[in-house]
C-alpha positions in Angstrom: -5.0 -40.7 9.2 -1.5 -40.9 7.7 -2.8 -39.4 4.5 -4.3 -36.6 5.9 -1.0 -35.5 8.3 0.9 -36.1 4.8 -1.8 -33.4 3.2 -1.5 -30.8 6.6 2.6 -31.1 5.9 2.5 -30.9 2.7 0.1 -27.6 2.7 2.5 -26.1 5.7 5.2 -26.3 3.6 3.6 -24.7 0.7 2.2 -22.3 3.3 6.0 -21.5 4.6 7.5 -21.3 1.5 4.7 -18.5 0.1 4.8 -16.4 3.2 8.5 -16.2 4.1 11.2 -13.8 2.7 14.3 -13.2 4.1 14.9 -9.5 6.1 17.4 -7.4 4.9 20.0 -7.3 8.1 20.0 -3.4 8.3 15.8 -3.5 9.2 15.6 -1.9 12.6 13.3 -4.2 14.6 14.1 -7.4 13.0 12.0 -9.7 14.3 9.0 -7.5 14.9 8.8 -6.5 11.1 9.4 -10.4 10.2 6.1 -11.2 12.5 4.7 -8.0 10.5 6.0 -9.3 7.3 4.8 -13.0 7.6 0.8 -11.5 9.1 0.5 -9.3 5.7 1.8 -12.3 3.5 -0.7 -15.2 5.4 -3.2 -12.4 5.0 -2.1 -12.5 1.2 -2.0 -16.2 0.8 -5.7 -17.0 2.5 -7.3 -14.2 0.2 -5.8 -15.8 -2.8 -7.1 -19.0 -1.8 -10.6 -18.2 -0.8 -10.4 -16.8 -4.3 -9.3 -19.1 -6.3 -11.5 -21.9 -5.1 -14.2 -19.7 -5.1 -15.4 -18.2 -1.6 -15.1 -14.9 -1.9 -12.4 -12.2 -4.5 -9.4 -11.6 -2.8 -9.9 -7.5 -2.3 -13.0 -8.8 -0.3 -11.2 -10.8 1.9 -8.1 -7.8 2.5 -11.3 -5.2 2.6 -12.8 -6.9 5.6 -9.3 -6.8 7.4 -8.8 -3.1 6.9 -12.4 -2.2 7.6 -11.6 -4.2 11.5 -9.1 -1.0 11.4 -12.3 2.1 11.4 -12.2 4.6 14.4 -15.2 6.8 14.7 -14.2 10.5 15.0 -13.6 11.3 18.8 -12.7 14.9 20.0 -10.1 15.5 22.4 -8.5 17.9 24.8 -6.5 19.8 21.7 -8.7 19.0 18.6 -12.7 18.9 17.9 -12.8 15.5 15.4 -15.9 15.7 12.8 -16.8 13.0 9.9 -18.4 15.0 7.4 -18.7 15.7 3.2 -17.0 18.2 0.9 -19.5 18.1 -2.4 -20.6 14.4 -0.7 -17.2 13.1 -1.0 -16.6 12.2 3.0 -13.8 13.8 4.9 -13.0 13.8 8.5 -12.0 17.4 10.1 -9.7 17.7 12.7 -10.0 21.2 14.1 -8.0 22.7 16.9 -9.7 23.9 20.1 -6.8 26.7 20.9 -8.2 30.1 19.8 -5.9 31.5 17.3 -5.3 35.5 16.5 -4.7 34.7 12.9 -6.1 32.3 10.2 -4.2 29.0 10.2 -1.8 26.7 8.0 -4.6 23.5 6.5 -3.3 20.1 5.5 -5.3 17.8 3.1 -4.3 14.4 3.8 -5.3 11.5 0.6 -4.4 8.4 2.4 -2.8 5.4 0.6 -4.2 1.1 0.6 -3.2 0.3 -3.1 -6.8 2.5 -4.6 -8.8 -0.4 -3.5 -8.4 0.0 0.5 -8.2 2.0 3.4 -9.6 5.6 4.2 -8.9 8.3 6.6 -10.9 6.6 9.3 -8.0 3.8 9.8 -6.1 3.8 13.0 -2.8 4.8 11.8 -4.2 7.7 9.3 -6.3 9.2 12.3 -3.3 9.2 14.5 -1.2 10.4 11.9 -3.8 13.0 11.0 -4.7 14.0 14.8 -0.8 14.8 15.4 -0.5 17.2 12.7 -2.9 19.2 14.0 -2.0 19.1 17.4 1.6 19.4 16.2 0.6 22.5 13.7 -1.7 23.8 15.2 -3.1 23.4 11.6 -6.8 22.4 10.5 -6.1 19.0 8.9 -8.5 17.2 6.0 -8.6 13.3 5.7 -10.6 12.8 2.1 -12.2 9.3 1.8 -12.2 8.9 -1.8 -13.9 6.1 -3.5 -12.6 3.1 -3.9 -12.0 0.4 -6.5 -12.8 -2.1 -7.8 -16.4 -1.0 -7.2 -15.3 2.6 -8.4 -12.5 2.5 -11.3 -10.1 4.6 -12.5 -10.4 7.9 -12.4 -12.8 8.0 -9.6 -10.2 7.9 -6.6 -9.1 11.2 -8.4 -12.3 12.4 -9.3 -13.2 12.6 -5.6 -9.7 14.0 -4.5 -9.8 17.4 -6.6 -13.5 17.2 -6.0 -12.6 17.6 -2.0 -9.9 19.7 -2.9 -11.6 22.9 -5.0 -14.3 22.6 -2.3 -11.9 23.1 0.4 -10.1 26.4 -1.3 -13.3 28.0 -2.0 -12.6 31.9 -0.1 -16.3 30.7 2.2 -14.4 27.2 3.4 -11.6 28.8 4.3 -12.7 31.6 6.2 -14.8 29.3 7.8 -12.7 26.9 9.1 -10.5 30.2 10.1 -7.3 29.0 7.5 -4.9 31.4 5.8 -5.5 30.3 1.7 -1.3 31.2 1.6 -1.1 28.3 4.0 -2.2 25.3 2.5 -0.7 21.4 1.6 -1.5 18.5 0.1 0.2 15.7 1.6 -0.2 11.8 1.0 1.3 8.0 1.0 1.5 5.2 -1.5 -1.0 5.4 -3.9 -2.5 8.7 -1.7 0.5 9.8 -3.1 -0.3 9.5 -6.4 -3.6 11.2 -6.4 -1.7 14.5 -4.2 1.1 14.5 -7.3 -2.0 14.4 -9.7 -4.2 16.5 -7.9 -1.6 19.2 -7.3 -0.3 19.1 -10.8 -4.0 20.2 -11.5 -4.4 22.7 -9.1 -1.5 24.7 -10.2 -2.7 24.5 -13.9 -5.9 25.0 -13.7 -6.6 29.2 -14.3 -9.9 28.5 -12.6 -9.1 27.8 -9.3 -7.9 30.8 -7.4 -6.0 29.4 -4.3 -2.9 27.1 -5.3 -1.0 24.6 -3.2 1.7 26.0 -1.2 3.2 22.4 -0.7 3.1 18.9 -1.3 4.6 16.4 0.6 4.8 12.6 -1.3 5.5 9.7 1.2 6.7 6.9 -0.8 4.6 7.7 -4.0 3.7 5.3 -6.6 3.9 7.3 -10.0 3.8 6.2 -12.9 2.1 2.6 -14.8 3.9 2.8 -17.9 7.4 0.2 -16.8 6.9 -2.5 -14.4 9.7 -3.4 -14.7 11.9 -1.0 -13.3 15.3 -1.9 -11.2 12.9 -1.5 -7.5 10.7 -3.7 -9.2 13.3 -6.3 -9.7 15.2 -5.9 -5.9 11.6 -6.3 -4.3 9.7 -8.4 -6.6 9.4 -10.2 -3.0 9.4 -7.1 -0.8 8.2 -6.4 2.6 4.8 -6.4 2.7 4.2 -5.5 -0.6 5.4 -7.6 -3.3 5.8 -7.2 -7.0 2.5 -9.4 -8.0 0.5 -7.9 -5.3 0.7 -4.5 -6.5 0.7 -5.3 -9.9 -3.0 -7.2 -8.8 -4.5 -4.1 -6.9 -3.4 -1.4 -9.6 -4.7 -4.1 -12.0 -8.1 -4.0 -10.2 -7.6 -0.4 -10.0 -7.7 0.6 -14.0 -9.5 -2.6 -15.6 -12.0 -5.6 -15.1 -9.8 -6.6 -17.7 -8.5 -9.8 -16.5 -6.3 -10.5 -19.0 -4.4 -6.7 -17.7 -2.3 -8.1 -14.7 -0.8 -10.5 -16.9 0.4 -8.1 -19.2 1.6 -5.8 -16.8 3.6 -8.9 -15.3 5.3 -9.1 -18.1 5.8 -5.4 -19.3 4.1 -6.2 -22.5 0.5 -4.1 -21.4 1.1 -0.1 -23.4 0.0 0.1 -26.7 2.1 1.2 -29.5 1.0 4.6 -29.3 2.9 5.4 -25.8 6.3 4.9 -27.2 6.8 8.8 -26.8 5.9 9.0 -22.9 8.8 6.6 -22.2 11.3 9.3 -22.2 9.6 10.6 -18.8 10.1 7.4 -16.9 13.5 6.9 -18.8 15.2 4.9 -15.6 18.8 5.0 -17.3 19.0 8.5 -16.7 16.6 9.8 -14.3 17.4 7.3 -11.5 21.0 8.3 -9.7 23.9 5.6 -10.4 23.9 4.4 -6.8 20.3 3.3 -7.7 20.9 1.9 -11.2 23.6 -0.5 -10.2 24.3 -3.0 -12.8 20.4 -3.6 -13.8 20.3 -3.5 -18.0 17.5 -1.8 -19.3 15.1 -4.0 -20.9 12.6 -1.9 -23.1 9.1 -2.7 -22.8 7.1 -4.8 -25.3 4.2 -2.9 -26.8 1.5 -3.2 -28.5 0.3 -6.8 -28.1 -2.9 -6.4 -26.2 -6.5 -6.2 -27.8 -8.2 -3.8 -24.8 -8.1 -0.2 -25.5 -7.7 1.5 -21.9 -6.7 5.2 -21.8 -6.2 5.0 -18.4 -2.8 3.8 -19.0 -1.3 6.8 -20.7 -3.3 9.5 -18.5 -1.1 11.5 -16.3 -3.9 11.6 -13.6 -3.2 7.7 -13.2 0.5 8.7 -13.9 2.1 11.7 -12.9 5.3 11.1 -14.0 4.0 11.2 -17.8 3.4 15.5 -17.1 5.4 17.4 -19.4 8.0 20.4 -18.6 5.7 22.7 -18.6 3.0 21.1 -16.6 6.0 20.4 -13.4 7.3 23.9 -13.7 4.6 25.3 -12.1 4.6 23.1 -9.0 4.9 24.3 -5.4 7.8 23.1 -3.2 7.7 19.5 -2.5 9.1 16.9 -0.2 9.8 13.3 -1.4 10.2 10.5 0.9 11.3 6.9 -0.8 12.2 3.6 0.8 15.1 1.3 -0.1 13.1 -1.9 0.3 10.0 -0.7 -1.9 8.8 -2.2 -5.3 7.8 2.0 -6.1 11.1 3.0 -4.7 12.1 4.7 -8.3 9.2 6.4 -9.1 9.4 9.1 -6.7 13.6 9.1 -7.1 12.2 9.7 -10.8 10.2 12.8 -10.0 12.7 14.5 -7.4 15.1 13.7 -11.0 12.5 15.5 -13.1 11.3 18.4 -10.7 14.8 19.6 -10.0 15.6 19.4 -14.0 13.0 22.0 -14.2 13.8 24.4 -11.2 11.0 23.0 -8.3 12.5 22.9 -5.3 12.7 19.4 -3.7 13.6 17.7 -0.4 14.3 14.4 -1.0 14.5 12.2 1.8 16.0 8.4 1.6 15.4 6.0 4.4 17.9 3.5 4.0 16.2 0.5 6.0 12.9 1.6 5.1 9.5 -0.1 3.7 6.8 0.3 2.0 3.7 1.3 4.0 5.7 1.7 7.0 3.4 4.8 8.0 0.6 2.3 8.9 2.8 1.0 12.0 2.8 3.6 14.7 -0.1 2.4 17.1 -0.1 -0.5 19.4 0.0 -3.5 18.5 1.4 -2.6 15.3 4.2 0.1 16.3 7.5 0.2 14.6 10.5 2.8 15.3 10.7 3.3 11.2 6.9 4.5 11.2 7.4 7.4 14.0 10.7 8.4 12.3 8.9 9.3 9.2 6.1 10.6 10.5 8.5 13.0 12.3 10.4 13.6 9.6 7.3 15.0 7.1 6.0 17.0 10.1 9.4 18.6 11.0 9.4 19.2 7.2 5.6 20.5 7.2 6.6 22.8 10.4 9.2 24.2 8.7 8.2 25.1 5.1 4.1 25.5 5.8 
């Protein structure tokens, strides 16, 4: 008996110590975020388990959490709610009911879960979605793009533009009553990613008639090439997401290439031949001083893996890597980064690297802010932080759609 309780102690203390971070003191809604905090990390710490001793892969285990999460697609008094498929890539519509005079302003919404969970159907994302219609009186897309590990790299964007050149077809528009002068691409996290990479494409592509008239980037992740950049270092045990976390999911993401995460861990996974896209993602000068602080660059290690993955220097996984050229033709865009997020300097990169070539940016900085905070704005999960920045992108997307 006394050997067991030593083994339950023991395992609770090695349970604590995995699970609990300190707050930062600024965090509005201390205690409720540390409740939030400690959930997402036990959640963390019995997937890795189960994995490692064999039950079941740890993206299984956070899978079957998010999927508890699926609404189904109910109308209501303001907007008529449909699940349906652009080219058989699932989206849900959310349509308003008010008759309008003239052709309205469209929102295509990629939501975010790391490329390996999540989809439009989630609580927070149908909320989120449902308001900016109601809000915009604006026809609103949520695209469920595949997901990995089942459905690799470049899949997830694959789907996207799919979704995308479907919707800006002259038929789809008119039928859905929206002005083709009107349209954005909006997204979070690594939904984020695919509307940088996705809208870098639309606006290059000759092909496609209707552009973008906006993109709005919610604490984007951008770019693979550095993990080790100074957000990495100040939230290697971040809210919610930590360092090693993401560095897993993006990991399942491009590669079954176990040996991938390990590399990345250590900033040792680019071959040699990427030595010339570093000067996108150059830190020491793209990132403002404030942001720098007294972090010493530390120049990646290349060239001592055996895999050959492309996927590491393609600027759909990566939107950072685009050249001059490719950014200068992108539409107005609004950036909004957190303080306490391990991606926090990718998108301070690419508000650096879109003004340096004329796009007009709104960069927005929430100083006690987190990563994922979006997904906190529905009982029993609501936070302050997660209705402030949803009302700050749709005052933005009111003003500027």
């Amino acid at each position: 008996m006394g050997f067991k309780a030593l083994c339950f102690a023991l395992f609770c203390v090695l349970f604590a110590s995995h699970i609990y971070v300190p707050i930062p003191g600024n965090i509005e809604e201390y205690w409720k975020v540390m409740a939030l905090d400690s959930t997402a990390k036990t959640c963390t710490f019995m997937a890795l388990c189960f994995e490692n001793i064999g039950i079941m892969r740890y993206e299984e285990f956070i899978s079957v959490i998010f999927k508890l999460d699926y609404t189904q697609p109910l109308s209501d008094e303001y907007v008529v709610v449909t699940d349906t498929a652009f080219t058989d890539v699932p989206v849900r519509l959310y349509l308003p009911k008010r008759k309008s005079e003239t052709p309205r302003r469209a929102v295509i919404y990629l939501h975010g879960g790391a490329y390996c969970f999540g989809s439009c159907k989630q609580t927070a994302f149908d909320f989120l979605n449902r308001w900016t219609a109601i809000k915009l009186d604006a026809v609103v897309v949520g695209v469920d793009y595949r997901l990995a590990p089942q459905h690799l790299f470049p899949a997830q964007f694959e789907d996207s533009i799919a979704a995308v050149k479907f919707f800006l077809q002259d038929k789809i528009l008119t039928k859905y009553g929206v002005d083709p002068n009107q349209i954005c691409i909006s997204g979070d996290s690594s939904g984020g990613t695919l509307t940088a990479a996705v809208t870098q494409e639309v606006q290059n592509a000759l092909e496609i008639k209707h552009k973008i008239k906006i993109q709005a980037l919610l604490y984007p992740h951008l770019q693979i090439i550095d993990s080790y950049l100074p957000s990495h270092r100040e939230n290697e045990h971040g809210i919610v997401l930590t360092r090693d976390i993401a560095i897993k999911l993006l990991s399942l993401y491009l590669s079954k290439d176990k040996t991938l995460s390990q590399a990345m861990k250590r900033n040792q996974h680019m071959p040699l031949e990427s030595r010339h896209l570093f000067k996108f993602v150059n830190w020491t000068t793209l990132l403002p001083k404030k942001y720098r602080k007294d972090h010493v660059y530390t120049e990646p290690v290349l060239g001592r893996t055996n895999y050959s993955l492309p996927a590491l220097m393609d600027i759909r996984a990566s939107p950072l890597l685009a050249n001059d050229s490719q950014l200068q033709n992108l539409p107005s865009t609004y950036i909004l980064t957190c303080q306490y997020d391990t991606v926090r300097d990718d998108g301070l990169m690419y508000v650096s690297r879109l003004q340096n070539v004329g796009v007009q940016v709104v960069h927005e900085h929430i100083e006690d802010g987190f990563h994922g905070a979006l997904s906190y704005m529905r009982s029993p999960l609501y936070l302050h932080l997660g209705l402030r920045i949803r009302d700050m992108y749709i005052s933005w997307l009111d003003k500027n759609l």
